[in-house]
N, C-alpha and C positions, 0 to 999 in steps of 0.2 A: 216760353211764349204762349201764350192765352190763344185756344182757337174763337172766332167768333163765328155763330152763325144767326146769318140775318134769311128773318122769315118775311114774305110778302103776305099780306093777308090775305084770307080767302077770299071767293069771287066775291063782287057784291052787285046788290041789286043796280049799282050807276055802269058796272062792266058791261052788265048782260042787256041795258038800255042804249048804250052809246051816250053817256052822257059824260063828259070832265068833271067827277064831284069834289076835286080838289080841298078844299079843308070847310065843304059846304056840311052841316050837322046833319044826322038825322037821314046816315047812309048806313043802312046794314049790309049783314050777308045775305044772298038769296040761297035758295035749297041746295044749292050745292055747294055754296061757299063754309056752310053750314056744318054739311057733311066731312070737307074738306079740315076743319079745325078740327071736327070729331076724331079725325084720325093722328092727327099730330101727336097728342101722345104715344101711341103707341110706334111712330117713327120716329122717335127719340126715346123709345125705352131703352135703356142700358147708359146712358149718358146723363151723368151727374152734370148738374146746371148749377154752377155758383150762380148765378143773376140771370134777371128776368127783365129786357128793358121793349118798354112800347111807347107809340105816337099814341098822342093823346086818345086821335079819332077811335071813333065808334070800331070800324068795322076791324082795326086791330086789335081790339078792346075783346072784340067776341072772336075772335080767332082763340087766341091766347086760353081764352074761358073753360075749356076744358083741363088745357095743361094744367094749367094754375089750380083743376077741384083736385086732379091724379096727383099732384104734389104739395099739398095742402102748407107744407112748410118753405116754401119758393116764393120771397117776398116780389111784387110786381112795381116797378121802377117805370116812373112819366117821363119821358123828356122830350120838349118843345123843339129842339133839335132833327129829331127822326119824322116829327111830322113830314105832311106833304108839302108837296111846292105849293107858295101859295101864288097861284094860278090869278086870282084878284078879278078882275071884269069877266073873264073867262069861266066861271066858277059857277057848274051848276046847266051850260051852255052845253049844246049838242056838238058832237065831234063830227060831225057830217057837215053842220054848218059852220064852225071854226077850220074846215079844210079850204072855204073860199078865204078866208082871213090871209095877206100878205105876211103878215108874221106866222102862220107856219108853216110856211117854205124856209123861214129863218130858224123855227123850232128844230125842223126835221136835218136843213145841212150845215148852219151852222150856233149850235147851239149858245157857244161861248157868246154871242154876240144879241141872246135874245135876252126880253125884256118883259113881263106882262105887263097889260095896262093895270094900275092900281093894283098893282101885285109883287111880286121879288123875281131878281133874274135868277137866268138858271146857275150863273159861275156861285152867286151867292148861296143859294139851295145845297150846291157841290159843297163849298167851304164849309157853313155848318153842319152837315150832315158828315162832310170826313171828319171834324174836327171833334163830334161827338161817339163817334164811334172810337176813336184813338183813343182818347181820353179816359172812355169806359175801358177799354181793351187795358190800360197801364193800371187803372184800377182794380180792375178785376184780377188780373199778375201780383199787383201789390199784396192784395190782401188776400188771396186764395194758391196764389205759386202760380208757375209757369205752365202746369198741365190743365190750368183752369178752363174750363168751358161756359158761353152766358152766349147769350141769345136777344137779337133786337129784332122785334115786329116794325116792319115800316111798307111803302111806301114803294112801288115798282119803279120811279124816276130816281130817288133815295137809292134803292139800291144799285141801279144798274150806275149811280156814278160815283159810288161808293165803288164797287167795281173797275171804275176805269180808272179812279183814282191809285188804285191798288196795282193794276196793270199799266200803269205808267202813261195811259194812254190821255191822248187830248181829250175835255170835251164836249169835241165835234165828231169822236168817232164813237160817242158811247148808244147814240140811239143804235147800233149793231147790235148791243147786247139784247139779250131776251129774258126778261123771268115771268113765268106764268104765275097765276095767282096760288098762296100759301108752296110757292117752289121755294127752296133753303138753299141758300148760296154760302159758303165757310171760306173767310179767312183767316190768316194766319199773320200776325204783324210780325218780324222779326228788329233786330237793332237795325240791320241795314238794307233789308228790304222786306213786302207784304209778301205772302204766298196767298193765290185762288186754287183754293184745295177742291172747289164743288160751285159748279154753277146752275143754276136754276132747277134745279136735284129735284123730280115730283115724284118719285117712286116707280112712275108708269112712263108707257111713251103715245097715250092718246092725242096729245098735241100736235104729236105729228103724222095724224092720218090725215087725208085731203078731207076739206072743209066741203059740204055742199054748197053750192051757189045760192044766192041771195038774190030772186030778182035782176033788177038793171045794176049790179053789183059793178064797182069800174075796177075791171079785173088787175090792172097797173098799180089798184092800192093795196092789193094782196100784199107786196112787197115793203109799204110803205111803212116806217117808224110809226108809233102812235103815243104825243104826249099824256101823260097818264096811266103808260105801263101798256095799255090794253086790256083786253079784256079775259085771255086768255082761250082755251078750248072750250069750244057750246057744253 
């Protein structure tokens, strides 16, 4: 069995704004997202990559950008698949002002059942993004063996239903899950069921020091899911 492990890209300048940049161009990394890809090789040193696979977008694009100079012979694989949701009307829109939007109270408790305007639902987002991962995972076994290891940059909605998918779970229960930006989540496909061998893996535990307050901050949404991944630790 192929492990796979899926990278989130680093911060980007739409995380640290509060803005949904869903598959809007023209999104990098900020200085820390920056930082954060700089180190990726060296937390995957020792681990041979048969494959290299990324969402088209920018800012997984410069994630990636280092690995790819440290292993100069690690071909780098597009697929339209691991893009983001496309989010559609929403796209580009402030996440403070899509919190008064009716649909997401639907994003946040029942996802299976939501929809963006001029954009893709989320069950459909789930289906190509499992569908493309499996798919790699049989290929990558195929032509490298069962010890094979390859790697997808994508997308913190991508992953984390990528994950439920693999954990059997509905979903409606996947906004629970958490990956911070460039955190590495590894599974394991087998014949008869996935393994989650590593969930949102960032090396450190800064994410979970208490945040300082924000102003009239509404302290109830500490709590809250956030479509787009979030933005991860300041």
């Amino acid at each position: 069995m192929a492990t796979l492990i899926l990278v989130r890209h680093g911060r980007s300048t739409a995380n640290t704004s509060g803005v949904l940049a869903g598959r809007t161009p023209g999104v990098p990394l900020d200085e820390r997202g920056a930082a954060q890809a700089a180190a990726l090789p060296a937390r995957l040193a020792g681990l041979p990559l048969a494959a290299v696979v990324s969402s088209p977008l920018e800012r997984c694009r410069e994630t990636l950008r280092p690995l790819l100079d440290a292993r100069p012979g690690l071909a780098l694989h597009t697929d339209e698949r691991v893009s983001e949701c496309d989010y559609g009307d929403w796209s580009g829109r402030k996440l403070a002002e899509l919190m008064e939007e009716p649909l997401m109270e639907v994003v946040q408790q029942h996802p299976s059942a939501a929809a963006f305007p001029g954009g893709e639902s989320m069950p459909a987002m789930q289906r190509r993004a499992v569908d493309a991962v499996r798919e790699w995972d049989a290929r990558v076994e195929a032509e490298h063996g069962p010890d094979a290891v390859f790697l997808v940059c994508s997308h913190g909605d991508i992953i984390k239903s990528v994950v439920a998918d693999a954990l059997g779970m509905h979903l409606d229960l996947f906004q629970r899950i958490s990956v911070e930006p460039c955190s590495l989540t590894v599974i394991r496909y087998t014949r008869l069921r996935p393994f989650l061998v590593r969930l949102g893996e960032t090396g450190d535990l800064a994410s979970l020091a208490p945040r300082e307050p924000k102003g009239d901050a509404d302290p109830a949404a500490e709590g809250r899911a956030v479509v787009g991944g979030g933005a991860g630790a300041p």
